[in-house]
C-alpha positions, 0 to 999 in steps of 0.5 A: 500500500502507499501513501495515497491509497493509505490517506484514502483509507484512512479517511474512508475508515473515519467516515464509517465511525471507526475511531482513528488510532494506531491499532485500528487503522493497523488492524482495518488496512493491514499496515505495520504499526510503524508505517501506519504512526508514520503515516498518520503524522504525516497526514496531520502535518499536512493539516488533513487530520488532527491529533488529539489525545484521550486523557482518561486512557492516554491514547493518541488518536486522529481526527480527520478535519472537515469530516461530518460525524457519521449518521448512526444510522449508515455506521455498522456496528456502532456502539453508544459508549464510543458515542459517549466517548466524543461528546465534548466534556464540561467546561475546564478550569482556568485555575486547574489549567494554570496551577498545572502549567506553573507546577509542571512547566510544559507537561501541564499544557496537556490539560488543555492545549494541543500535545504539540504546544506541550511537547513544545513547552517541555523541551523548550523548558529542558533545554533552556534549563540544561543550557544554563546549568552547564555555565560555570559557578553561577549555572545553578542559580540561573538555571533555577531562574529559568526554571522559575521564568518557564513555571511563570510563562507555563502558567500563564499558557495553560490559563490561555490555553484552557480559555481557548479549550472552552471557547471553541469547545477543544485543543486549539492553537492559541491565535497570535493577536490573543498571546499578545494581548494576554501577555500585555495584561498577564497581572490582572488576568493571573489574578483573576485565575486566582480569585476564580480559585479561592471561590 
């Protein structure tokens, strides 16, 4: 099979209401796992799927973008608690998003915002701290600076990122005009996550 014939497929398999993960595209279209992951990676870097991430399994799976949900009438097989599965959750907390955020820079992103953003966040937070670790007698002290800056900013992103979950009712990519804005205003809005918490 090649790529093409794959990307078909795959869109083919969503339509008929098969979830889209690794394991069942593997299953459905006799591909190696390996070559099915890839494939599917490539078709979300190529915008024709989304990636997200089931958090009460913590298993990856794709969404192909465009794609109406399928009439439970045409899909064979279906079952209710896969329905149940799909249906957007209640809204998230600010709070929770930036407490997480601030205590696990990066990794805390995973509340509410795109695995990539977190992925971003995490190495980003690594290699910053790791960098400035490595200088000569002062390293420690600037690495826990850093440390403490990517906690801050980690924070503030996962406050950003859960208003952006509820606003368009899933992981998003945070507009630019929205980071700038927010950025400019992050004292008031920091303390509004925080009364928000304390009620």
């Amino acid at each position: 099979m090649n790529y093409d014939r794959f990307e078909l497929s795959v869109i083919e398999l969503a339509s008929r209401g098969i979830r889209l993960t690794v394991a069942n595209v593997t299953a459905s279209l006799h591909v190696e796992p390996s070559r099915a992951e890839e494939w599917l990676d490539r078709m979300a870097q190529e915008g024709r799927l989304d990636v997200e991430i089931d958090e009460d399994v913590g298993l990856i799976f794709y969404r192909v973008r465009g794609l109406s949900p399928p009439s439970t009438a045409l899909v064979h097989g279906w079952q209710p608690q896969e329905r149940a599965i799909e249906q957007p959750k209640g809204p998230k907390s600010a709070a929770v998003g930036a407490v997480l955020g601030l205590v696990l820079p990066g990794v805390g992103l995973l509340y509410a915002a795109p695995w990539t953003a977190a992925a971003i966040g995490t190495v980003g937070t690594i290699v910053l701290v790791k960098m400035f670790a490595a200088l000569p007698l002062i390293g420690w002290l600037l690495s826990s600076i850093v440390l403490g800056l990517c906690a801050i900013g980690s924070g503030l992103a996962g406050m950003l990122y859960t208003h952006e979950y509820n606003r368009q009712g899933g992981r998003r990519h945070l507009p630019k005009q929205q980071v700038v804005a927010q950025a400019a205003s992050w004292p008031h809005s920091a303390a509004a996550a925080v009364q928000s918490a304390l009620r």
